[in-house]
N, C-alpha and C positions, 0 to 999 in steps of 0.2 A: 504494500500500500504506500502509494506516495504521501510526504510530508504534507502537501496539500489538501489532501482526502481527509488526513490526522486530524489538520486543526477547522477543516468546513465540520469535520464531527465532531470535537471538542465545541465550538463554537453552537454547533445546534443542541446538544446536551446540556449545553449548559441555558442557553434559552430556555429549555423544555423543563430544564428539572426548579430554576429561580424564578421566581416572580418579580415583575418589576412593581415598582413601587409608587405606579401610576394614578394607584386609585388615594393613597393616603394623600398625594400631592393637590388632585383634584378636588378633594373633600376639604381640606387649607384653603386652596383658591375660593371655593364657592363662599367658605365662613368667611375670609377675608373681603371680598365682593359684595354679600353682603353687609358685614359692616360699616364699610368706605361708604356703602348706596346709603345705608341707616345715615351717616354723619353726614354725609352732603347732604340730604335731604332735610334735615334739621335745620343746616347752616340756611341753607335755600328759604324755607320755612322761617326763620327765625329774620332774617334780609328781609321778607314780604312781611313781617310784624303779623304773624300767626302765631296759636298760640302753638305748643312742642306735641310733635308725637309720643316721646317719651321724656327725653330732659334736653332741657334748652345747653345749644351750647357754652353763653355762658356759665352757666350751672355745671355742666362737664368740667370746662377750663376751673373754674374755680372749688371746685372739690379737687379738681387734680393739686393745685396749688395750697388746700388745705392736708392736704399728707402728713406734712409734717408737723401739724398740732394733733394728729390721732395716736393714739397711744403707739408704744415703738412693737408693743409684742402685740397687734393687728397684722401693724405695716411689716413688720420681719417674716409674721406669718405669707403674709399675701407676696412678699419678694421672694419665699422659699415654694411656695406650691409654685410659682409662674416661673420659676428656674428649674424646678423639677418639670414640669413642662415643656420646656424648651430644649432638658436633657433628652428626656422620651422621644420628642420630636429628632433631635439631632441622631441619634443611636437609630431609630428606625429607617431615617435616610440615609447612614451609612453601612447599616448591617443589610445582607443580603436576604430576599426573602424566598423562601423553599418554599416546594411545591410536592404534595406526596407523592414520589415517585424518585427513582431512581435508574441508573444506567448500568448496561448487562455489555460487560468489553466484549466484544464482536471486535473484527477488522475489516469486515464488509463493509457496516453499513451502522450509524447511531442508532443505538435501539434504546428506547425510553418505556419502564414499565412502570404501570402506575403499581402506588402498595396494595388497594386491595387487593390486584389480581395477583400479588406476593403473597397473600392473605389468604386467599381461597387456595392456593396451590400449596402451601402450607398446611392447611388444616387440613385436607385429604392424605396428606402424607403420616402428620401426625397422629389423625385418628385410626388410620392404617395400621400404623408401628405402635399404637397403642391399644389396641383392638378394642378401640371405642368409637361410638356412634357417630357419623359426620355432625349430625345435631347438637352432639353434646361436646364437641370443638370451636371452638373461640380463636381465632388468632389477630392479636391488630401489630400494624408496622408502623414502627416509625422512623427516621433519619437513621441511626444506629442500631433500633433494638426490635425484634421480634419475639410479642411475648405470645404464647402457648396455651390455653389455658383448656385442661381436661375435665368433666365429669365422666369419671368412669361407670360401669354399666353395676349395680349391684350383683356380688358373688364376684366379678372378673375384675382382678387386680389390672392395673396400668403401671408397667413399667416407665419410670420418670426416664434413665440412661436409654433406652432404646428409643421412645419417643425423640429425646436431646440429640442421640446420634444420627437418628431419620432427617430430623430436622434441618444438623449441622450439614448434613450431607447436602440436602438441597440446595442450601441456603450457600456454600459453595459450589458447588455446579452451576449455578445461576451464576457465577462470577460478577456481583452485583457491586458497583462504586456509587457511593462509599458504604464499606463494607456491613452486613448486617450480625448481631449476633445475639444468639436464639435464648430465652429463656423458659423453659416448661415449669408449671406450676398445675398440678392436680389436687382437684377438690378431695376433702378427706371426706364429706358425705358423698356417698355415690346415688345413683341415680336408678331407681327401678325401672327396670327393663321393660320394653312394652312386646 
C-alpha cells in the first residue's frame, strides 16, 4: 500500500471515529446572537424613549458599575462560576470529541465499526463460551473497555476464564484501534430457565 493510501485512511478514520465540535460552537453563536439582538434592541428602544423590554440600559450600565459596592463573596462567587465557564468552554474546544466507534487495521481499505455492532458480536461469543442464553448477555463498548455482563441459566455454572478468553480472542482478531479490553462480570443470582 502506498504512503498515500496510508494517510487518505488515517485521514478518513479519523473523520469517522471524532466528532467535530460544530454543534457546541453553533449553540455559543445563537446564545451570543441573541443576546447582542436582546441589547441593541433595548438601546434602540431606550433612543425612541420607550419604556424597557427587560432592563433599561442605563440600568445594565449602572448595576455593572455598582459591583463593586456588592459584597466581595457575591462578586468572587459570580467571577469563579463565569471562569469555571469559560474553563468548560475552552477544554471542550480543545479536547477532541469521539464518536462510538472505532477502527479494525485493514491495509485495503479504512474500515470504521461502530461499538454496538462490537456489542452484539460480542455477546454471541460470550454467551456461546458461557453457555448462557443470548438474552441473558449484556455487553456495552466503550473507547477502551468492553464490559460483559452474564446471567447465567439456573443449575448451569458460567465459566468467568472461558467467557474472558472467548472474548479476548475476538476482541483481538478484530484488530481494533484503539485497542479494546474485555471485562466479564457474572451475576451471582442466576436466572430460571425457560
Amino acid at each position: 500500500m502506498s504512503s498515500d493510501n496510508k494517510a487518505l485512511y488515517a485521514r478518513i478514520s479519523r473523520r469517522e471515529t471524532h466528532s467535530p465540535r460544530s454543534l457546541l460552537a453553533i449553540v455559543l453563536a445563537v446564545v451570543l446572537i441573541v443576546v447582542f439582538a436582546w441589547v441593541g434592541t433595548e438601546v434602540v428602544i431606550a433612543l425612541l424613549g420607550l419604556p424597557a423590554l427587560l432592563v433599561a440600559p442605563s440600568d445594565m450600565f449602572t448595576s455593572a458599575l455598582g459591583l463593586a459596592e456588592q459584597p466581595a463573596a457575591i462578586v468572587a462567587a459570580a467571577g469563579i462560576v463565569a471562569a469555571v465557564i469559560g474553563l468548560v468552554l475552552i477544554i471542550l474546544s480543545l479536547s477532541p470529541g469521539r464518536r462510538a466507534r472505532h477502527v479494525i487495521d485493514t491495509e485495503r481499505a479504512a474500515t470504521v465499526v461502530d461499538n454496538e455492532v462490537i456489542a452484539s458480536a460480542l455477546a454471541r461469543h460470550a454467551s456461546y463460551a458461557g453457555n448462557v442464553d443470548p438474552d441473558n448477555t449484556t455487553v456495552s463498548v466503550s473507547h477502551r473497555r468492553a464490559v460483559v455482563d452474564l446471567t447465567p441459566t439456573s443449575g448451569i455454572p458460567a465459566n468467568r476464564d472461558d467467557v474472558t478468553e472467548a472474548v479476548t480472542a475476538q476482541l483481538d482478531a478484530y484488530g481494533l484501534r484503539p485497542t479494546v479490553r474485555a471485562r466479564v462480570q457474572i451475576a451471582e443470582k442466576a436466572k430460571v430457565g425457560a
